[in-house]
C-alpha positions as CSV (number, residue, x, y, z in Angstrom):
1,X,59.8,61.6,190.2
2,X,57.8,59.6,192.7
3,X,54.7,61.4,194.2
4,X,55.0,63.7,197.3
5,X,53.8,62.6,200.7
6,X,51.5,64.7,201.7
7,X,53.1,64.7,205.4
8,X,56.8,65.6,203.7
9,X,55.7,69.0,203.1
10,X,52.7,69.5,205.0
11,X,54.5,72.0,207.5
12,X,56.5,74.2,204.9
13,X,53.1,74.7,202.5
14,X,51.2,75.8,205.0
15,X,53.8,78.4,205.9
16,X,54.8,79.4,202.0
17,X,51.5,78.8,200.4
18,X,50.2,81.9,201.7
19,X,53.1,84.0,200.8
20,X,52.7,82.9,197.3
21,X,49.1,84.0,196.6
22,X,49.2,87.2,198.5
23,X,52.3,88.9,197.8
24,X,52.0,91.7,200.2
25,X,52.4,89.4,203.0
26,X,56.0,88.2,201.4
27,X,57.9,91.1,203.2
28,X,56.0,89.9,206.7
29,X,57.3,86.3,206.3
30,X,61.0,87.7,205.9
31,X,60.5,89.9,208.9
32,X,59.7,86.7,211.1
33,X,62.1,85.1,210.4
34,X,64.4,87.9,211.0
35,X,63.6,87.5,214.3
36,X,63.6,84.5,214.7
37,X,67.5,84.9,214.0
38,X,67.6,87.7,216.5
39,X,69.3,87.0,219.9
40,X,68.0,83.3,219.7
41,X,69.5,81.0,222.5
42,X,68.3,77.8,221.1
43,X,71.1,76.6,218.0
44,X,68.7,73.7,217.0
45,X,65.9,76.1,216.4
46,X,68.3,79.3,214.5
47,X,69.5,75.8,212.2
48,X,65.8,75.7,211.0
49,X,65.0,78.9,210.3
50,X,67.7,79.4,208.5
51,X,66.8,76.3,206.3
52,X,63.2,78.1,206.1
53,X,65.1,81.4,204.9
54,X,66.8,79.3,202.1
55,X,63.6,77.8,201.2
56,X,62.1,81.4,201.0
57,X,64.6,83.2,198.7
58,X,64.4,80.2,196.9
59,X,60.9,80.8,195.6
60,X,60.6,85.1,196.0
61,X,62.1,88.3,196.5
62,X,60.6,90.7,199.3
63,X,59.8,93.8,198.1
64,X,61.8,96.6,196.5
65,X,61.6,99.0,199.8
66,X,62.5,95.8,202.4
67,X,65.2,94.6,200.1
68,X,68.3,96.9,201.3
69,X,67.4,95.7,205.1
70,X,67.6,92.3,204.2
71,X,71.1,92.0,202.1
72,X,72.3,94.0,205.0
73,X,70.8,91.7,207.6
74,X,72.6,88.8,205.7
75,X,75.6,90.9,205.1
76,X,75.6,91.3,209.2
77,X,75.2,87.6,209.5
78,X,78.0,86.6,207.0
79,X,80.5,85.5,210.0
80,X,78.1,83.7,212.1
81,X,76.6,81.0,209.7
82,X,77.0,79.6,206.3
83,X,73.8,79.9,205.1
84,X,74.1,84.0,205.0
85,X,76.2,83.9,202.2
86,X,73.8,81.5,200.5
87,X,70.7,82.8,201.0
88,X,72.1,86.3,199.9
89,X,73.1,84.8,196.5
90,X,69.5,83.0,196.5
91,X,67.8,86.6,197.2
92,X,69.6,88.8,194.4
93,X,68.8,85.7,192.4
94,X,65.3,86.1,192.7
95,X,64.7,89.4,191.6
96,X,66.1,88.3,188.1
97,X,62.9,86.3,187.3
98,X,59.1,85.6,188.6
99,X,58.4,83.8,191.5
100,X,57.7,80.4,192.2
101,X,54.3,78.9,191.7
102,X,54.1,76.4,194.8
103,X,55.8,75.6,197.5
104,X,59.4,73.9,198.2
105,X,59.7,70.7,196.5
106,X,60.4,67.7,198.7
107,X,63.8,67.4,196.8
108,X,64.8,71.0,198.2
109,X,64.0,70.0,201.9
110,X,65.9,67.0,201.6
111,X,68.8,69.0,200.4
112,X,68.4,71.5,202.9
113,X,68.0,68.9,205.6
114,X,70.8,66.9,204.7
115,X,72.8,69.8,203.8
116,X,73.7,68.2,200.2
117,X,72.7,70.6,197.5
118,X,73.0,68.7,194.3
119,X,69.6,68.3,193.2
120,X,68.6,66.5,190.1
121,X,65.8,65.6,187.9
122,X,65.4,62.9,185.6
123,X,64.7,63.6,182.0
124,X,63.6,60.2,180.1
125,X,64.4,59.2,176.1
126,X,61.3,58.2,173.9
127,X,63.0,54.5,174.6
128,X,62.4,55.4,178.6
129,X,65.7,55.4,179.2
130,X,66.6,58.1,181.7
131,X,69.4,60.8,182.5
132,X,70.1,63.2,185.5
133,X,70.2,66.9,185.2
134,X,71.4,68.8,187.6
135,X,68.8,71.8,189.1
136,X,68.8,74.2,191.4
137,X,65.6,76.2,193.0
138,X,65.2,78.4,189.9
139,X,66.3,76.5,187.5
140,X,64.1,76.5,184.6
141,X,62.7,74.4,181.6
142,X,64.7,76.1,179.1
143,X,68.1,75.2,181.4
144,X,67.3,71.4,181.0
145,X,66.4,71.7,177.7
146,X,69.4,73.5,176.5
147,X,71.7,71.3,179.4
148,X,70.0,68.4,177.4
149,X,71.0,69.7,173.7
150,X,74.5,70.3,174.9
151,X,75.2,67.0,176.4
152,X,73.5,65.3,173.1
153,X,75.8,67.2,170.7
154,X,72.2,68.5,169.0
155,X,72.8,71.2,166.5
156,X,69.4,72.1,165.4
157,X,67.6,72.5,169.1
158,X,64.4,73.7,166.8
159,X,64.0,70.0,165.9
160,X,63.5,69.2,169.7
161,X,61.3,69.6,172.6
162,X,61.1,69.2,176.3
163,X,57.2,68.0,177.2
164,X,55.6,66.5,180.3
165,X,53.9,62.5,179.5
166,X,51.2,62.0,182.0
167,X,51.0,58.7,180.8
168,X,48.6,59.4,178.2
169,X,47.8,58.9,174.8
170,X,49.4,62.9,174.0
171,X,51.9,64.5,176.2
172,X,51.4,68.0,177.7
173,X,53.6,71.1,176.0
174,X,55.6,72.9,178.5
175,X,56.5,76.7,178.6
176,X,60.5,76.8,178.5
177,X,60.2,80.0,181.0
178,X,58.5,77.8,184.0
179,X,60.6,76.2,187.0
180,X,61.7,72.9,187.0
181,X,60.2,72.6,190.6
182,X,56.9,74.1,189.8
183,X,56.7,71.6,186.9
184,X,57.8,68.6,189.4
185,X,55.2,69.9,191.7
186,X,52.3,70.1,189.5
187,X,53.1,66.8,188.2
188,X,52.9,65.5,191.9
189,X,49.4,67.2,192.9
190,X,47.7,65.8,189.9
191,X,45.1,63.1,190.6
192,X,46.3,60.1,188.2
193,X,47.5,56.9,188.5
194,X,50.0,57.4,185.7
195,X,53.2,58.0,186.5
196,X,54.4,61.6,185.4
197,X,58.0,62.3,183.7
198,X,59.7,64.9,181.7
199,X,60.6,63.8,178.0
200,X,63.2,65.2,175.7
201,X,62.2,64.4,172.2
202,X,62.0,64.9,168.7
203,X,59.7,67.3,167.3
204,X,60.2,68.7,163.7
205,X,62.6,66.7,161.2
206,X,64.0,69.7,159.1
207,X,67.6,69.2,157.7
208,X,68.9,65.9,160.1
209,X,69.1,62.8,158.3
210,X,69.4,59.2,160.0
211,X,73.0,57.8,160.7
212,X,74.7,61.4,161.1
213,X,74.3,61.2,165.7
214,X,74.7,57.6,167.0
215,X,73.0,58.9,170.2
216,X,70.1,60.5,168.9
217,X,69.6,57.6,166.8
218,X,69.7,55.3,169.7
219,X,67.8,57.4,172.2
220,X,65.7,59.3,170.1
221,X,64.6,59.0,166.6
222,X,64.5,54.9,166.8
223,X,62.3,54.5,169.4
224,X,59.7,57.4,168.0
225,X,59.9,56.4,164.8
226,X,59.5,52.3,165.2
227,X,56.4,53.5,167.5
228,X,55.0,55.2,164.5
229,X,55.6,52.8,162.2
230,X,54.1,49.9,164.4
231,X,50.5,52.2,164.9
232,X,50.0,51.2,161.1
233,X,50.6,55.2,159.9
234,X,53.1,53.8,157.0
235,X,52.1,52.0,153.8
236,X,54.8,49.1,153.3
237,X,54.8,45.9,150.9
238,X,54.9,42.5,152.1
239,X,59.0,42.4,151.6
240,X,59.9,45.9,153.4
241,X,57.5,44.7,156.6
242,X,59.9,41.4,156.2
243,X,63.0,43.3,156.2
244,X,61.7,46.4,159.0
245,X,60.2,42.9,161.3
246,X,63.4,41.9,161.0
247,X,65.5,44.6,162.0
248,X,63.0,44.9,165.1
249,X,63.6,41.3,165.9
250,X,67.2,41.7,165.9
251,X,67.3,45.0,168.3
252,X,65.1,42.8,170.5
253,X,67.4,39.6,170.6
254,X,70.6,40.1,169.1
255,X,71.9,36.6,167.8
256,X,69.6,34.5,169.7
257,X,68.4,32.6,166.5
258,X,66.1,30.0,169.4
259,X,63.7,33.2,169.5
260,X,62.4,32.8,165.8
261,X,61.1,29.1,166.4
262,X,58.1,28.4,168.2
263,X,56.5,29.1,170.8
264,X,58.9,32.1,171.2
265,X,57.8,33.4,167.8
266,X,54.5,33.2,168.2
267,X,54.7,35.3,171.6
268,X,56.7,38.2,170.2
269,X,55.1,38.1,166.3
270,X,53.1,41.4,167.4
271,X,55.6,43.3,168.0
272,X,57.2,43.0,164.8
273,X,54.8,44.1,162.6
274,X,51.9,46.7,162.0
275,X,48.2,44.8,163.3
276,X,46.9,45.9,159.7
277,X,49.7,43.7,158.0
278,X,49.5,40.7,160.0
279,X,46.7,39.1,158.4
280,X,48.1,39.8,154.9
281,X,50.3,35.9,155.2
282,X,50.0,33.2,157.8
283,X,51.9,33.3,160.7
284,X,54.1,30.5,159.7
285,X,55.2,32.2,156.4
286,X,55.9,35.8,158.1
287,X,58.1,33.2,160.6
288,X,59.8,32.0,157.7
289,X,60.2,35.0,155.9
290,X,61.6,37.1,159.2
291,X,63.7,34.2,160.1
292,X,65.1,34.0,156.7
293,X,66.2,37.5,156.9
294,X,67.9,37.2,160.1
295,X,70.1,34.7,159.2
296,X,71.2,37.2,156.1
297,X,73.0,39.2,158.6
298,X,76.9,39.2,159.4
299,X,77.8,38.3,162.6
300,X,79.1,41.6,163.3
301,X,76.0,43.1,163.3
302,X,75.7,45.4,166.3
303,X,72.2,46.8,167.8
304,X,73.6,50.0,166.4
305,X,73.6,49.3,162.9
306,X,70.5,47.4,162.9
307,X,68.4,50.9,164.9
308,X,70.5,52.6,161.7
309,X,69.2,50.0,159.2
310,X,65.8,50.4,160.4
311,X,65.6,54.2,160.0
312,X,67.5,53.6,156.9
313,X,64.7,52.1,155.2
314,X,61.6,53.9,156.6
315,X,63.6,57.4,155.2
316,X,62.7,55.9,151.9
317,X,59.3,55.9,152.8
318,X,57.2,59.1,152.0
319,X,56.0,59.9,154.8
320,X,59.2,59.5,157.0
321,X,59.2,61.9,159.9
322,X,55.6,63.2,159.6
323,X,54.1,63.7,163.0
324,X,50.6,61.5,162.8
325,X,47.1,62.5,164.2
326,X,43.3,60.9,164.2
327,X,40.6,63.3,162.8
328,X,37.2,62.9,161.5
329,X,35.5,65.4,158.7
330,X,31.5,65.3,157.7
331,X,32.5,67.7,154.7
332,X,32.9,65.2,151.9
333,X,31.2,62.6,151.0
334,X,33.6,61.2,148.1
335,X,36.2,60.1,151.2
336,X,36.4,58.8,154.8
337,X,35.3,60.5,157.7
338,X,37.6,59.0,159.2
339,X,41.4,60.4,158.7
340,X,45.2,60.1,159.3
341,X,46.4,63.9,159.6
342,X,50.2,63.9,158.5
343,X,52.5,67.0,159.0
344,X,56.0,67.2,157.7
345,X,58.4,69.6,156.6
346,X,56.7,68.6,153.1
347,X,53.6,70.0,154.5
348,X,50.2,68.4,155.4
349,X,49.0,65.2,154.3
350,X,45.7,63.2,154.6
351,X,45.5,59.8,154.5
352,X,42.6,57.0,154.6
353,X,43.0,55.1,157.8
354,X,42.0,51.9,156.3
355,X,44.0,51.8,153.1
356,X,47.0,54.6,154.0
357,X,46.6,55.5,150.4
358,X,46.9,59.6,150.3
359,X,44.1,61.3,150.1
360,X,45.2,65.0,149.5
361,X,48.5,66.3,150.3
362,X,49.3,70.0,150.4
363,X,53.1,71.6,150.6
364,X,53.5,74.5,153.4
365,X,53.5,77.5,150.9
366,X,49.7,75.8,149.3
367,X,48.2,76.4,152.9
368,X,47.0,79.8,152.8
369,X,45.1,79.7,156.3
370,X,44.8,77.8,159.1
371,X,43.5,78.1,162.9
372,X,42.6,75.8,165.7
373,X,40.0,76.0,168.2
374,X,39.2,73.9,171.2
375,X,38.9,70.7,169.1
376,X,38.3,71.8,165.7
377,X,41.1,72.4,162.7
378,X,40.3,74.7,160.1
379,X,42.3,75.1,156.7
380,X,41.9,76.3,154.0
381,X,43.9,75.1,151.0
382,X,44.9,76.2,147.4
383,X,47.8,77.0,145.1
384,X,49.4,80.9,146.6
385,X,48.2,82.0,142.7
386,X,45.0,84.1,143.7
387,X,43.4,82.4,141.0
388,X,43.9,78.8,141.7
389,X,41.2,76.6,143.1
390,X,41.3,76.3,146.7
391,X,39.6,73.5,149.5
392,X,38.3,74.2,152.7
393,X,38.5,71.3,155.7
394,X,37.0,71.5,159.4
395,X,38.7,68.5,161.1
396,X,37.4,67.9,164.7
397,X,40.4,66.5,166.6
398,X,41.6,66.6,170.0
399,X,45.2,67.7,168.9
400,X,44.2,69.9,166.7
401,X,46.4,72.7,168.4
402,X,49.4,70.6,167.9
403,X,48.6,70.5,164.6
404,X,48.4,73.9,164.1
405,X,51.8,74.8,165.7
406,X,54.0,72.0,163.7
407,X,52.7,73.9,160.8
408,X,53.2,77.2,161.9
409,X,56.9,76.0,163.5
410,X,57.8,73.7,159.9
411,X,56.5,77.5,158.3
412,X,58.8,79.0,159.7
413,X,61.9,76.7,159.2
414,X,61.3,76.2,155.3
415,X,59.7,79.1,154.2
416,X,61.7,82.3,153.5
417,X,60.0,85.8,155.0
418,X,58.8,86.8,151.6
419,X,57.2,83.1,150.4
420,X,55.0,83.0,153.5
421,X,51.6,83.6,152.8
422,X,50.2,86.9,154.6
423,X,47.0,85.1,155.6
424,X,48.8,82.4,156.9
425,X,47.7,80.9,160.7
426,X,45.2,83.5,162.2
427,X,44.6,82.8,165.9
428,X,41.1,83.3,165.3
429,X,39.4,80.4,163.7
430,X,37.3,81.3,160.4
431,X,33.7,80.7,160.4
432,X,33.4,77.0,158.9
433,X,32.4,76.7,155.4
434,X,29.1,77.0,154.5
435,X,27.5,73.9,151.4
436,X,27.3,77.1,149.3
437,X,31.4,78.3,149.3
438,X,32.0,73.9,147.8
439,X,33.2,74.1,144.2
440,X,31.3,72.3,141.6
441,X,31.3,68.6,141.4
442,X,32.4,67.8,138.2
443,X,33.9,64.8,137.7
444,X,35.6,61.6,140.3
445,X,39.2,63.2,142.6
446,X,41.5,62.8,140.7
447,X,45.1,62.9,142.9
448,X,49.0,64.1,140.8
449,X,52.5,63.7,141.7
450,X,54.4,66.7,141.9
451,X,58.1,67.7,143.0
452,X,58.8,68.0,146.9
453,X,60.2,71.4,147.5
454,X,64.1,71.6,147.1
455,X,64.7,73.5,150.6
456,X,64.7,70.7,152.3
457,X,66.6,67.5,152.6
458,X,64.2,65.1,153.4
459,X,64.0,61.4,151.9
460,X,61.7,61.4,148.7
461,X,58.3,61.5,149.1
462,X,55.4,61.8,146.1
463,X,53.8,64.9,147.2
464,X,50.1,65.2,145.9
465,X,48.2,69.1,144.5
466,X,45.1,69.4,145.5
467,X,42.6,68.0,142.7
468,X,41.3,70.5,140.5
469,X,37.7,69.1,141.3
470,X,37.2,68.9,144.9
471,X,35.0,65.9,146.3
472,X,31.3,66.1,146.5
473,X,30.1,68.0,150.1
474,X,27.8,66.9,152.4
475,X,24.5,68.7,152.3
476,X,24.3,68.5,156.3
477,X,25.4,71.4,157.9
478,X,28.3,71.6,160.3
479,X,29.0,71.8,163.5
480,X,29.9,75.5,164.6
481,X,32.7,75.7,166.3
């Protein structure tokens, strides 16, 4: 939505703003313009108030001891104007919920105005494609997102979320019990140049494989997957970043073989691939390579089956829809302070942001506790045997509460009732490990394959125990959190 003038609505906050932050002065704002309805000569002034009254049961309910008086005032109106009838709905609508947090929205006063009530927002794909949903004054979050589910044939509306992109690097979770027009409002009074929109996308891959919805494919897991993959979270060989550059090039242009010679190449080579494998081969052998590849395919290849191809192959990789975060540790000294973060259904996976080689990766039911706070992550790892070794991490990361509600959500999903850990996620962060809690140092980490958990139907992915000697720690304290 495009930012508010402030002159739009200038007039209707300074007569609802009030209203809203003091609630006893709701029934008082009713009662005026109750009069204002009473015995008034002037039509052009009885059309605005009641435009004001639809406004008002729009965002609150008078009290419980005025409400009788005014569903019969409205009742006694019914034959006199068309907005009785409305505004009576509006008002026993109201007492069904909270109220409103702000005042109208400018898409309510030009509905009002114009007397067209179809109100929409837009809702935009990870590709930034966009759709309309239709809203009314109380409509909330959860309508769109289960309106949006509906329309996209989604089965598994767990795997999905609706969340509010401010243009930054991490978009803002929404509560599915707030009004569309609060949200639309907020997103309007916030002082950024970024343009603020509501995004349906994917959050959790549980059971869904690739190919099985054309239009979540298209919409959805393409775009959010091909934006991981080109941040350089996935560890690929010379030949699969040939055959995934490929597929990207063809979404791009189709059969326009002119846009694999040069200079068009050359502009468009960085979008292909990953920065981190670009300097693995000259730019004139990846153009060969790529362009050899292209010319493999039919020509009845659609931009369809080419997203399908794409997602194909990075389900073979191991760390295919893992949601990816930046954290730094000064725990260890045997590996990076630096880190990838990776949580799956598989569980949680660290990786060195220089290599992508894994580091330590731990299934769901080997977490036995973790908490956030602010921007620390705290977990503390191990077998669920009482008498296997366990590891303790303090990750400073600005998403670390994200982090810590994919697990608990992907803990919920895969684990049954009686597997999950009873000192699983406590709100309250531990204290962080003190040097003396480390485990002896005995020998260089050692890192073993094991089996992915069957629950799941996930592409494969070598899953690593935690090593039975843990790193060497730091002899600096850390930070408290």
């Amino acid at each position: 939505p495009t930012k508010t003038s402030p002159r739009s609505t200038a007039g209707t906050n300074r007569l609802f703003l009030p209203a809203i932050a003091h609630p006893q002065l709701r029934d008082e704002l009713y009662c005026q313009l109750f009069k204002q309805l009473t015995d008034n000569p002037r039509r052009e002034c009885t059309e605005r108030v009641w435009q004001l009254l639809w406004l008002a049961t729009g965002l609150f309910v008078c009290s419980r001891e005025f409400f009788d008086e005014a569903t019969a005032f409205l009742k006694s109106r019914a034959g006199t104007s068309g907005y009785a009838a409305k505004c009576s709905t509006r008002l026993h609508a109201a007492t069904r919920g909270s109220s409103r947090q702000h005042p109208p929205h400018i898409t309510e006063l030009k509905a009002i105005q114009t007397g067209n009530m179809d109100m929409y927002c837009l809702v935009y794909f990870p590709d930034l494609s966009s759709t309309k949903c239709s809203i009314q004054s109380r409509t909330k979050l959860r309508n769109v997102f289960e309106d949006m589910c509906k329309n996209l044939g989604v089965e598994q509306a767990e795997e999905f979320e609706l969340v509010l992109d401010t243009g930054e690097k991490d978009c803002r979770k929404l509560s599915m019990s707030g009004y569309v027009f609060d949200v639309l409002q907020d997103m309007t009074l916030e002082d950024t140049d970024q343009e603020s929109r509501l995004v349906f996308r994917r959050r959790l891959w549980l059971i869904s494989g690739v190919g099985e919805h054309k239009l979540i494919d298209q919409y959805i897991n393409f775009p959010q997957e091909l934006s991981k993959y080109m941040q350089g979270y996935h560890k690929v060989t010379n030949s699969q970043a040939v055959q995934l550059g490929a597929l990207i090039w063809f979404v791009k242009f189709g059969h326009r073989p002119a846009s694999l010679q040069e200079p068009n190449f050359s502009a468009v080579f960085h979008n292909l691939l990953p920065e981190y494998l670009v300097k693995r081969m000259f730019l004139k052998d990846w153009q060969k390579a790529i362009a050899l590849e292209v010319r493999s395919y039919g020509a009845d290849l659609t931009v369809g089956q080419a997203q399908k191809r794409f997602l194909a192959r990075l389900y073979a990789l191991p760390l295919f829809g893992s949601s990816f975060f930046t954290a730094t540790q000064s725990l260890y000294t045997d590996i990076s302070e630096k880190l990838i973060v990776a949580v799956s259904a598989h569980g949680l996976t660290l990786l060195d942001p220089a290599t992508k080689d894994t580091l330590f990766s731990w299934r769901i039911n080997e977490i036995t506790n973790w908490s956030s706070r602010k921007n620390f992550l705290h977990l503390t790892t191990g077998g669920v045997l009482r008498s296997s070794q366990g590891m303790k991490f303090l990750l400073e990361m600005k998403e670390a509460e994200a982090v810590d509600g994919l697990l608990s959500a992907y803990q919920r999903a895969t684990l049954p009732r009686s597997s999950v850990p009873q000192t699983s996620r406590s709100r309250r962060p531990s204290a962080p490990p003190s040097v003396s809690q480390a485990p002896r140092r005995t020998s260089t980490t050692t890192l073993q394959s094991s089996r992915r958990p069957s629950a799941v139907t996930l592409p494969s992915q070598q899953h690593r125990h935690p090593p039975t000697t843990a790193p060497h720690r730091r002899k600096a304290s850390l930070k408290p959190i």
